[in-house]
C-alpha positions in Angstrom: 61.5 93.5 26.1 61.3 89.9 27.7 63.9 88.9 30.2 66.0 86.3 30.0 67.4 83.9 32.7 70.3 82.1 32.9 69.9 79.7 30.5 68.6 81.9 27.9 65.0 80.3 28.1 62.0 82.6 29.2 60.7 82.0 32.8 57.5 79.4 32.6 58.4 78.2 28.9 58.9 74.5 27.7 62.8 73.6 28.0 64.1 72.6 24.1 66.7 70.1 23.3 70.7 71.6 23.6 69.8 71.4 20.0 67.5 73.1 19.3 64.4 70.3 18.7 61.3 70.3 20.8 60.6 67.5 23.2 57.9 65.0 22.4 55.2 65.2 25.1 55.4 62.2 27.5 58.5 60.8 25.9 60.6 58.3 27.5 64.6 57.5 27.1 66.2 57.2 23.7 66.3 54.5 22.2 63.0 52.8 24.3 59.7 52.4 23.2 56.7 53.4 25.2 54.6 50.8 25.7 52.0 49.2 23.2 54.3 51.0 20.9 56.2 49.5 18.5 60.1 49.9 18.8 62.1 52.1 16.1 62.8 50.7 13.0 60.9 47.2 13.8 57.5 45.4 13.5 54.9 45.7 15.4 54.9 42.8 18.5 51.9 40.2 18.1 48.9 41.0 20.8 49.4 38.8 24.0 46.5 36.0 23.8 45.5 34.0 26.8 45.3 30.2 26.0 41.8 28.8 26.2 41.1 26.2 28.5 37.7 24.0 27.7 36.3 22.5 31.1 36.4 18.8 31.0 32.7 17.6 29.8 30.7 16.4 33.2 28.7 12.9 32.7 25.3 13.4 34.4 25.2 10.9 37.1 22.9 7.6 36.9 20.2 7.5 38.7 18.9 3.7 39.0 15.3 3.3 39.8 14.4 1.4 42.5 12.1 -1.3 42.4 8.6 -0.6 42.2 6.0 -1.8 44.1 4.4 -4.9 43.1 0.9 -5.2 41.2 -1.5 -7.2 40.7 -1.1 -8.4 37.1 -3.8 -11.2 37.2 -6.3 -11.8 40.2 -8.7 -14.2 38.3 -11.4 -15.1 41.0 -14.8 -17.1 39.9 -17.6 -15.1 40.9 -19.5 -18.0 42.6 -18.6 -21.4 44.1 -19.8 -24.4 46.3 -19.7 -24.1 50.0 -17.3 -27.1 51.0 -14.9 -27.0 48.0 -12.0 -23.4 47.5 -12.7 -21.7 44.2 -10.4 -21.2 42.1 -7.8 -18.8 41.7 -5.1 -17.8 39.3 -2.9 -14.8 40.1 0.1 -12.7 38.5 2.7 -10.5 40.4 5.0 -8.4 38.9 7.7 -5.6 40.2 10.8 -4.9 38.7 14.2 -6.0 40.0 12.6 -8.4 42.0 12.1 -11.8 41.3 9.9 -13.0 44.0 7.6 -11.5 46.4 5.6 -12.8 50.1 2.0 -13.2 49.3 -1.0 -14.5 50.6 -5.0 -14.6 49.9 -7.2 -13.5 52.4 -11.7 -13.9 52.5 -13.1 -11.8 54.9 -16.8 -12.5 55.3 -18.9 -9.2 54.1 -21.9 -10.0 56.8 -19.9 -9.9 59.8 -16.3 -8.4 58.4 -13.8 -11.1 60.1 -11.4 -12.8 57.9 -13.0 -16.5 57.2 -9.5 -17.8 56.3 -6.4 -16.7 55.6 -3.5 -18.8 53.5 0.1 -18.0 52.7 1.4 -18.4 49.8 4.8 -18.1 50.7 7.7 -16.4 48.1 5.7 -16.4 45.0 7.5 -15.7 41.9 7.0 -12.5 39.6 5.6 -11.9 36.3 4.3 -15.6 36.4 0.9 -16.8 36.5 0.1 -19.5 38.8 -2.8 -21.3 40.3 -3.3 -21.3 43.8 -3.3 -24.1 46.4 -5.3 -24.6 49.2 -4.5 -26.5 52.4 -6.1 -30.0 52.1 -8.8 -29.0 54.8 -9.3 -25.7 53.8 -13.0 -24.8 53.5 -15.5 -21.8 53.1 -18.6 -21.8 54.3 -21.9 -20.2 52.3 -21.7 -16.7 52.4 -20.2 -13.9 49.9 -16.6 -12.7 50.7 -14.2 -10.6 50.1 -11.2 -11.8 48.5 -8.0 -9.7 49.0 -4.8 -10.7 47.5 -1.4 -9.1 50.0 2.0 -9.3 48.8 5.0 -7.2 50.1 8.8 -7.3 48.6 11.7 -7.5 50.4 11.8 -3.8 51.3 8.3 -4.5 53.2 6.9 -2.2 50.2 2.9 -4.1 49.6 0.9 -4.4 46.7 0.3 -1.1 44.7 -3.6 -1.3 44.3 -5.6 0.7 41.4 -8.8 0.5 39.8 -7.9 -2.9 37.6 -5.1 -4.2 39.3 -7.0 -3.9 43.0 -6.0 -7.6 43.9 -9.5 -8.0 45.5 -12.6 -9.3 44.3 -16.1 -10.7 45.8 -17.3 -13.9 45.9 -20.8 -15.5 46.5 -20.7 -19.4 48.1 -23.7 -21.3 48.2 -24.8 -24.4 50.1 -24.6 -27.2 47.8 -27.7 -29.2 46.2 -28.6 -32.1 48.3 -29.7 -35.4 46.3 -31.7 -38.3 47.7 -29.3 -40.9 46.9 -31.1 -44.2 45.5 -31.8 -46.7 47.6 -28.7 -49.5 47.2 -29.2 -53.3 47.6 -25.8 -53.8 49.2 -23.1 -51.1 50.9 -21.0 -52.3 48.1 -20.9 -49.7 45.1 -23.8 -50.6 43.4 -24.2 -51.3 40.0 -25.5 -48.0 38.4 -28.2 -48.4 35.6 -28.3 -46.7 32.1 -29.6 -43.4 32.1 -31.4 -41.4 29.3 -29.8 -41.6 26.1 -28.3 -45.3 27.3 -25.4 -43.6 29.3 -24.8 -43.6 33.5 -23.6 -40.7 35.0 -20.1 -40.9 35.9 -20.0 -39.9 39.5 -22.0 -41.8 42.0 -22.5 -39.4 44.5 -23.3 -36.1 45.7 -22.3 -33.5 43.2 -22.7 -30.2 41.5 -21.5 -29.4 38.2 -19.5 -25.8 39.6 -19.4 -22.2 38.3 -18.7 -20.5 34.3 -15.2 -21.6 35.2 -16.1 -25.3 35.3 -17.5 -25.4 31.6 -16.4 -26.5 28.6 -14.7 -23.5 26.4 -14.2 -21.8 29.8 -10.9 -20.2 29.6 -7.6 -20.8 30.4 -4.1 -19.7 30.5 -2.9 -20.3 27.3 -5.8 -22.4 25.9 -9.9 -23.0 26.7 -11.4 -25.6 29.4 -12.1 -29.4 26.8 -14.3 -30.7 29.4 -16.8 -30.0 31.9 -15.8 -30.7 35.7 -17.9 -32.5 38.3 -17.6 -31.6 42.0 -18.3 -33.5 44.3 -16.6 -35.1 47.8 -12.7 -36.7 47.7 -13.3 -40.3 47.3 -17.2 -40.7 45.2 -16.5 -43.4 43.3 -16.0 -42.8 39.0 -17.9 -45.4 36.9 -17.9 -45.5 32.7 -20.6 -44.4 31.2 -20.5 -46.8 28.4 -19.0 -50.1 28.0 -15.5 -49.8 26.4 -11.6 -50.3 25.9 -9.2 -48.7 28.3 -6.9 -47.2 25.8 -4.4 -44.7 28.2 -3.7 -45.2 32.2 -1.1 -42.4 33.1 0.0 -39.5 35.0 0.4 -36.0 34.8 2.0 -33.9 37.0 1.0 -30.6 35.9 -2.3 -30.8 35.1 -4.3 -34.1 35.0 -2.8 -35.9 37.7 -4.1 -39.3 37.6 -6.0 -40.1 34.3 -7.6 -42.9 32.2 -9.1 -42.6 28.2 -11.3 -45.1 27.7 -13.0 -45.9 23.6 -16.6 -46.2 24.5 -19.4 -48.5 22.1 -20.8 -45.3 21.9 -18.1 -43.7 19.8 -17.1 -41.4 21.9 -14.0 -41.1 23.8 -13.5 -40.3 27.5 -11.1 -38.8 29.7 -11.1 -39.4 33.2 -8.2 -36.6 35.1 -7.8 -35.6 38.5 -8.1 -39.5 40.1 -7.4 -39.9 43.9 -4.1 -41.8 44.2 -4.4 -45.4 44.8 -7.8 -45.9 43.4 -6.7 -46.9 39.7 -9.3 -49.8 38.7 -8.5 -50.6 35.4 -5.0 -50.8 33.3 -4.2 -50.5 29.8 -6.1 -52.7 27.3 -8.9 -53.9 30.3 -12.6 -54.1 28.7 -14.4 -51.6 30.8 -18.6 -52.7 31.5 -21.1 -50.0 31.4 -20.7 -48.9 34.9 -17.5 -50.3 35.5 -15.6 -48.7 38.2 -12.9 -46.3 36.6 -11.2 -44.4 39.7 -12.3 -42.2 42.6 -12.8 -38.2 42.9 -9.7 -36.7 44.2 -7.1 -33.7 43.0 -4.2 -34.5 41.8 -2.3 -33.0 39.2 -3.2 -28.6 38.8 -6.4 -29.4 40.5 -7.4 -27.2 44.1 -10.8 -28.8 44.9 -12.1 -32.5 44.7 -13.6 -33.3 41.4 -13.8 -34.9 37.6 -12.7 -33.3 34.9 -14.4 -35.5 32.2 -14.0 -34.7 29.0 -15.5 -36.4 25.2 -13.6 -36.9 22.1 -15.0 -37.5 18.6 -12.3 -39.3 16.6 -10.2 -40.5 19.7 -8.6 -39.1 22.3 -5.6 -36.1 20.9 -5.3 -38.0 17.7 -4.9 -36.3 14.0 -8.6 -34.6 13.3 -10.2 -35.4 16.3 -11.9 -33.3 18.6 -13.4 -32.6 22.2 -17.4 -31.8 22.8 -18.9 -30.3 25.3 -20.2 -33.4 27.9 -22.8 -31.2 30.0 -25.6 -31.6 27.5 -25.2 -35.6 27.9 -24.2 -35.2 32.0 -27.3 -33.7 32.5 -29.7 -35.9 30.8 -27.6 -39.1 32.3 -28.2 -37.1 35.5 -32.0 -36.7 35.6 -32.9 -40.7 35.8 
């Protein structure tokens, strides 16, 4: 027979309730619920939830771009020229954010590989195209060259060179024609006599008639060459080549300078640009002779070197359905007498 203790509950057995019951395993006090439990006799409690919190949206930061180097847009250099007379150049810069840059050209000789000249251009301005101008004595003797174009910004950053936007090109100057002049009865300008075809070539003097970039059609920014231009030393004197009426004596500050039209018996109209300042000969409405004196070779206006732009309207001069022609065929028969 089992023994009893005390208590009347075997040794090593669970203790039940004064009641009789039978504990519940792991119970806590009456009238508590255990946890995650739901209490007696209610609902269940709602899960705990941890509010959400979205991170605040990050802008990426702006990066600006700092200017970029400037280039060499347009480096328009003739491929031959005169010895005695600057070619003629036309450039273009550009480089972002910046709105002007230092610049100049430089011809270093290719025989002996020293720099023949140097000129500065000063602050050119960007993404313009622009002629350049020499110093009134510069000069290049014969010889082929290299021509560099150097620019540099503000930030000392220079000119981004590549395969077409190198800012350099070569160019060949000869030594100019000579011509015997005629003999001349007088110091005076002489009178000049008719040549073939009954004209008298315009300039009386030394001359040549320049490079592609001198012809008629040759182009230009915006529009083609209407004439055919006529080197030759600051100050030759400029006859007519045909008796006429001086129709236009003006000025032009970006491009012809000093001009005169004059309606030839010919038909033809001319147009005299580029005259030296101060040597005017005729004014509006004069009767011109064949021969008459007209102006002298000079460069005002857009023009770098000494010479005659001479150009030859059919229909007058800029009117409704004229137009120009090309004057070399007729300078170069004038010219061979």
């Amino acid at each position: 027979m089992l023994a009893l203790g005390a208590s009347g509950v075997a040794p090593g057995a669970a203790e039940a309730d004064v009641t009789g019951g039978v504990p519940a395993p792991d119970s806590g006090p009456v009238g508590v619920s255990a946890p995650n439990s739901a209490p007696v006799g209610g609902t269940p409690p709602a899960p705990a939830t941890t509010p959400v919190v979205k991170p605040a949206a990050v802008r990426p930061a702006v990066t600006r771009r700092p200017p970029g180097p400037p280039v060499a847009r347009v480096f328009a250099v003739p491929t031959s020229s005169i010895a005695g007379f600057m070619p003629r150049i036309r450039l273009r810069i550009d480089e972002t954010g910046t709105s002007s840059v230092r610049a100049r050209v430089v011809f270093i000789s290719l025989r002996t590989h020293h720099t023949a000249l140097r000129t500065d251009l000063g602050n050119v301005p960007t993404g313009r195209e622009m002629g350049v101008h020499w110093p009134r004595h510069a000069a290049l003797a014969a010889g082929t060259y290299l021509v560099a174009l150097h620019a540099y910004d503000a930030r000392h950053v220079s000119l981004l060179r590549r395969a077409h936007t190198s800012g350099r090109a070569t160019l060949t100057v000869s030594r100019p024609v000579a011509k015997t002049p005629k003999p001349v009865p007088a110091p005076a300008v002489p009178t000049p006599t008719p040549g073939v075809g009954g004209g008298i070539f315009p300039v009386r003097g030394a001359h040549t008639f320049g490079g592609p970039d001198a012809r008629f059609g040759a182009a230009r920014a915006g529009h083609t060459h209407q004439g055919q231009d006529v080197l030759a030393a600051e100050g030759t004197p400029i006859v007519a080549p045909y008796a006429g009426t001086v129709t236009s004596v003006s000025y032009q500050a970006g491009g012809a300078g000093y001009y005169v039209v004059e309606q030839g018996v010919d038909g033809h109209t001319y147009f005299f640009a580029h005259c030296r300042p101060g040597t005017l000969a005729v004014t509006d409405g004069a009767s011109l002779p064949a021969g008459g004196s007209v102006c002298q070779v000079g460069h005002t206006g857009d023009a770098t070197t000494p010479h005659l732009h001479l150009e030859m309207w059919v229909g007058g001069w800029r009117v409704a359905g004229s137009h120009p022609i090309d004057p070399l065929p007729y300078l170069l028969a004038w010219d061979h007498v």
